[in-house]
C-alpha positions as CSV (number, residue, x, y, z in Angstrom):
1,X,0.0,0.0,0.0
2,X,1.6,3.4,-0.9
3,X,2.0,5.6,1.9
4,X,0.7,9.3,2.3
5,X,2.7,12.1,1.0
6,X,3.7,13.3,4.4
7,X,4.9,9.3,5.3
8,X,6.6,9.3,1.5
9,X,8.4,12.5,2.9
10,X,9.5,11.7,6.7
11,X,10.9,8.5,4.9
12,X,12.9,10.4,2.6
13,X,13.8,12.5,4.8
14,X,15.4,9.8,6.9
15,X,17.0,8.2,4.2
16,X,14.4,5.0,4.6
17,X,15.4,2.8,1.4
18,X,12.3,1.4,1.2
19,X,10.7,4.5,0.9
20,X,13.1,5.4,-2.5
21,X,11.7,1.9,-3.7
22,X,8.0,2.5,-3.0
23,X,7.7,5.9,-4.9
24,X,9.9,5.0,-7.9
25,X,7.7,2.0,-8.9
26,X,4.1,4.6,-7.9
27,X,3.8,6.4,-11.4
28,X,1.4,8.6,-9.3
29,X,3.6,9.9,-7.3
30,X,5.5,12.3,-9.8
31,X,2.9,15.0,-8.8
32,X,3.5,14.3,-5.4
33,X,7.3,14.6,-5.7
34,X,6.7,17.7,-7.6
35,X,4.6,19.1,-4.8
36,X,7.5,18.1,-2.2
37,X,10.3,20.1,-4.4
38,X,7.8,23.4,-4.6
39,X,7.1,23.1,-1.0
40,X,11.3,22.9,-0.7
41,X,10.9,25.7,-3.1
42,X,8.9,28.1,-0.4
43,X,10.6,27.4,2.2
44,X,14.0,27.9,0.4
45,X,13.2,31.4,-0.8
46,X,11.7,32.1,2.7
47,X,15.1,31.2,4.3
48,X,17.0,33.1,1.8
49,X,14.3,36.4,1.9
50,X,17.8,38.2,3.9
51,X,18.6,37.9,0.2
52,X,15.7,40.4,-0.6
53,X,12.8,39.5,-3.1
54,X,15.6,38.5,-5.7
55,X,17.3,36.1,-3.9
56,X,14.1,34.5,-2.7
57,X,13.2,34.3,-6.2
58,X,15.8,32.6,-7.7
59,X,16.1,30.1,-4.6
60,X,12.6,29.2,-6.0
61,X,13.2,28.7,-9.4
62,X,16.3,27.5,-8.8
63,X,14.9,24.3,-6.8
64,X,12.4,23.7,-9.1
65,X,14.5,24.1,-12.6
66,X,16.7,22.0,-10.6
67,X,14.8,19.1,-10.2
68,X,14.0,18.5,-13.8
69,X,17.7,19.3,-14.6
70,X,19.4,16.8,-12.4
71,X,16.8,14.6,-13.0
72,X,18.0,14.5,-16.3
73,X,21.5,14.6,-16.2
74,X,21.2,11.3,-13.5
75,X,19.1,9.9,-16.0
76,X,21.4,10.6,-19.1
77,X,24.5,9.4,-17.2
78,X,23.5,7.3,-14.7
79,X,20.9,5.0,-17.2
80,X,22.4,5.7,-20.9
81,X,26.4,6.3,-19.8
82,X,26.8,3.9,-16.7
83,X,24.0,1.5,-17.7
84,X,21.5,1.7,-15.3
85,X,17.6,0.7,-15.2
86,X,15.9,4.0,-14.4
87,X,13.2,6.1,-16.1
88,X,13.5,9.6,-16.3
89,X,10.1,9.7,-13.6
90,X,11.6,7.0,-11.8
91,X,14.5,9.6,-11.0
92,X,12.3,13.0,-11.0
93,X,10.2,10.9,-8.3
94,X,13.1,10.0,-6.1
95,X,14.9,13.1,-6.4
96,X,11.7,15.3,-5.8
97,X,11.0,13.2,-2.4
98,X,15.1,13.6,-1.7
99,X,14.2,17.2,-1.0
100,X,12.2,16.8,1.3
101,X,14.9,18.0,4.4
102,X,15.4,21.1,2.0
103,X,12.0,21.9,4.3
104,X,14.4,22.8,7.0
105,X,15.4,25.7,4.8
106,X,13.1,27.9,5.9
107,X,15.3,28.4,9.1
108,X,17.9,30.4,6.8
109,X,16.0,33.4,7.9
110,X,17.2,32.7,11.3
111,X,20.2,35.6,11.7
112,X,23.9,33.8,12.5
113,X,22.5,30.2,12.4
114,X,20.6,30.9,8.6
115,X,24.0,29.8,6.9
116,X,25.0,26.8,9.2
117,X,21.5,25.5,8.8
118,X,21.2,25.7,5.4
119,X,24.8,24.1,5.1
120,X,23.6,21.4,7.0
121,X,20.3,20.9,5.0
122,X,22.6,21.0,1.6
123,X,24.9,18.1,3.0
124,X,21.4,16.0,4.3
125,X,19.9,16.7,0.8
126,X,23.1,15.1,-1.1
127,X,22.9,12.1,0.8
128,X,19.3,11.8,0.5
129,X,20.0,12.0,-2.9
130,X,22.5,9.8,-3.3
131,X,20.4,7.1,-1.8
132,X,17.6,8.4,-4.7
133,X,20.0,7.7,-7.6
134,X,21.1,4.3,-6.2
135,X,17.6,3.2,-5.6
136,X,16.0,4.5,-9.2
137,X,18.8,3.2,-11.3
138,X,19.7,-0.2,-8.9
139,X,23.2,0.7,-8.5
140,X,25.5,0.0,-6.0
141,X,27.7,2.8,-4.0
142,X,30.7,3.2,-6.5
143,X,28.6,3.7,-10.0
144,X,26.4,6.1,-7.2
145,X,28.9,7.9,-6.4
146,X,30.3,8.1,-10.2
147,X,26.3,9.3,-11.7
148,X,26.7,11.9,-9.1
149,X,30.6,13.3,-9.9
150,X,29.9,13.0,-13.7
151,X,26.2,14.3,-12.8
152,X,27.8,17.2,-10.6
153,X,30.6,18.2,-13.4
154,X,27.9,18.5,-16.3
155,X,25.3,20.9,-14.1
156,X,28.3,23.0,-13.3
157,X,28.9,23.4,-17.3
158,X,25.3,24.0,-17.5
159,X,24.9,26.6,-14.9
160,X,28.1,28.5,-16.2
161,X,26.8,28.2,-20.4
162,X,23.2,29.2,-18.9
């Protein structure tokens, strides 16, 4: 039985394997994901409002352009370079639940602490989705950790081109 969007998220959120399983097989649950990464979205631009408007506006767009871009690129070189078995929902799913500490953003706003916070939420998002990418394209740790270097390198081009 699939579990509720908030269970989907705590489970994510706590790097729960079975969770990664359950909502990349639940070709439902891409709007759910999607919901996730533009509730990450919120609460990212809240956290970086210090920022002003602009700032909170491109931590918005930037979460959610993100998604479907590293999405992507994982499933580009993680399934067609490294030869895993993951669809590109399979990985937007995962990846959009992955977010789900990126919630914790919203504390950025807090003055002194906003930075260490939202350092700590950035190193709890990579690992939540590193798990993502293993799980969607049924690797193990070392072609993981290679889709995610390779993955890395090609959304730094990106960003700089764009």
């Amino acid at each position: 039985m699939a579990g509720t969007m908030v269970d989907r998220m705590v489970g994510a959120a706590f790097l729960n394997i079975e969770t990664y399983e359950e909502v990349e097989h639940d070709a439902d649950g891409t709007l759910q994901a999607g919901a996730v990464v533009a509730m990450v979205a919120v609460a990212g631009a809240i956290g970086a409002s210090p920022l002003g408007v602009l700032g909170a506006g491109r931590a918005a767009m930037a979460a959610l352009v993100g998604w479907l871009v590293w999405a992507g690129i994982t499933y580009v070189v993680g399934d067609k370079l490294l030869g895993g078995t993951a669809t590109w929902g399979e990985l937007l799913r995962t990846l959009g639940f992955a977010q789900a500490p990126g919630l914790l953003l919203v504390l950025g706003i807090i003055p002194l602490l906003g930075t260490p916070i939202t350092f700590f939420v950035g190193v709890w998002m990579l690992a939540a989705a590193f798990i993502a990418i293993r799980q969607a394209l049924d690797f193990g740790n070392g072609k993981t950790l290679a889709t995610v270097v390779l993955g890395w390198v090609v959304y730094m081009v990106l960003q700089v081109i764009f």
